[in-house]
C-alpha positions in Angstrom: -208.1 1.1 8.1 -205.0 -0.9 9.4 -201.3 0.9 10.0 -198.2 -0.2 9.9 -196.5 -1.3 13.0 -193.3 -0.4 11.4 -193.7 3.2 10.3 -197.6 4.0 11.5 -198.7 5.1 8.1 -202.2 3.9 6.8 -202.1 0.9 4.2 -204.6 -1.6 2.7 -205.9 -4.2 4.8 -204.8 -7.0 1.9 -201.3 -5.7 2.1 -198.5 -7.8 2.6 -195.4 -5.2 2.3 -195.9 -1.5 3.8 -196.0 0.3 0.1 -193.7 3.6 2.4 -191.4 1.6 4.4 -191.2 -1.8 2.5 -191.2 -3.9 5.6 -193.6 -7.4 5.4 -196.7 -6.6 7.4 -197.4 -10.8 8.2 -195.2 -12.9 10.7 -193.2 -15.1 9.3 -193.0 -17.7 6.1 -195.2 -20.0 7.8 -194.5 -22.7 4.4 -190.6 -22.5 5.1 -191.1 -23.2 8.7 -193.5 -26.2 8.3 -190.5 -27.3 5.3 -188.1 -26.8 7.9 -190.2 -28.9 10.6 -190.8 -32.1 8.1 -187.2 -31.7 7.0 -186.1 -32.5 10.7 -188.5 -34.8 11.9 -187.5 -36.6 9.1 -183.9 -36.8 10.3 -184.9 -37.0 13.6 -187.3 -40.4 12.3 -184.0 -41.8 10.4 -181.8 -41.5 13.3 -184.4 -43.4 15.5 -184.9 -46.3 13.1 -180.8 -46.3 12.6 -180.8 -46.8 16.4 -183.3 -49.5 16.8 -181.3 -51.3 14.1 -178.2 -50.8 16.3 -180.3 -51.8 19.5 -181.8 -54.9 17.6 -178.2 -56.0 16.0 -176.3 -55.5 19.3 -178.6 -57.0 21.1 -179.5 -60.5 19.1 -175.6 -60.6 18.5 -174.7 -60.7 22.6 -177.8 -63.1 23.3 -177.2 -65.5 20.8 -173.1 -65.0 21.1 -173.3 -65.0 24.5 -175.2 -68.3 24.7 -172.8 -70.0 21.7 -169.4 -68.7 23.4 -171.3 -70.2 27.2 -171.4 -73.4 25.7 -167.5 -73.3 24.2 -166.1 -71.8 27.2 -167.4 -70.4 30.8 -165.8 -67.4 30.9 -166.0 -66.2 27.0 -169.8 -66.3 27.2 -169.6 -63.1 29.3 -168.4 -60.9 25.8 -172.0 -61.0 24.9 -172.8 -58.5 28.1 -171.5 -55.6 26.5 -173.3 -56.1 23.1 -176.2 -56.6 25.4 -175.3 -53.2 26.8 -175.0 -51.2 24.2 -177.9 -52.6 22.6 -179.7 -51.5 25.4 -178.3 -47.6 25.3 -179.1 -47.7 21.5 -182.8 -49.3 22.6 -183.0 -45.9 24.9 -181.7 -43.4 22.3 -184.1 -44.7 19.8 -186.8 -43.8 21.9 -185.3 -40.4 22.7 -185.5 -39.9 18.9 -188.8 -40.7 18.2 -190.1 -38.9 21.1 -188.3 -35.8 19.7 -190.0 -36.8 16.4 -193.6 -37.1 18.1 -193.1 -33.7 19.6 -192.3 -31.7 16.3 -195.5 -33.6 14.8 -197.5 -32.5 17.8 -195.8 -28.6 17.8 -196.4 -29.1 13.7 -200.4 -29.7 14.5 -200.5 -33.2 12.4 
């Protein structure tokens, strides 16, 4: 017959609470942690797919900017770097994201 690792007294192997000290006899809500995991990879999944937006907007703005500003003037054709930049950096978070998603599904066991 089990004890309690709380107060040592004998209980019932089916036992979730000690019936003398009242203290749970089984680790943790394992449902609320597994709610709490698809609750943020799902934020982390929406702020990966808000970044690639970002990346993909930035990016086809600079290009295509950056080629029609060339063509009006030399020198204005270099404002489409930046967007180009920053597209980039969003390109690079996005990725951090969903490899922060692919973890918790991995640590999850899905």
């Amino acid at each position: 017959m089990p004890y309690c690792h709380h107060c040592g007294k004998k209980i019932d192997q089916h036992q979730v609470f000690c019936p003398v000290c009242g203290r749970s006899l089984v680790g943790s809500d394992t449902e609320w942690q597994e709610f709490k995991l698809y609750d943020s990879i799902h934020r982390v999944t929406r702020k990966a797919d808000a970044y690639t937006a970002l990346a993909s907007v930035s990016i086809t703005l600079g290009v295509v900017g950056g080629i029609i500003l060339a063509f009006l003037s030399d020198a204005a054709g270099l404002f489409g770097i930046p967007l180009v930049c920053w597209g980039v950096g969003f390109a690079a978070a996005a990725k951090r994201y969903d490899l922060k998603a692919a973890y918790l599904r991995q640590w999850l066991g899905r």
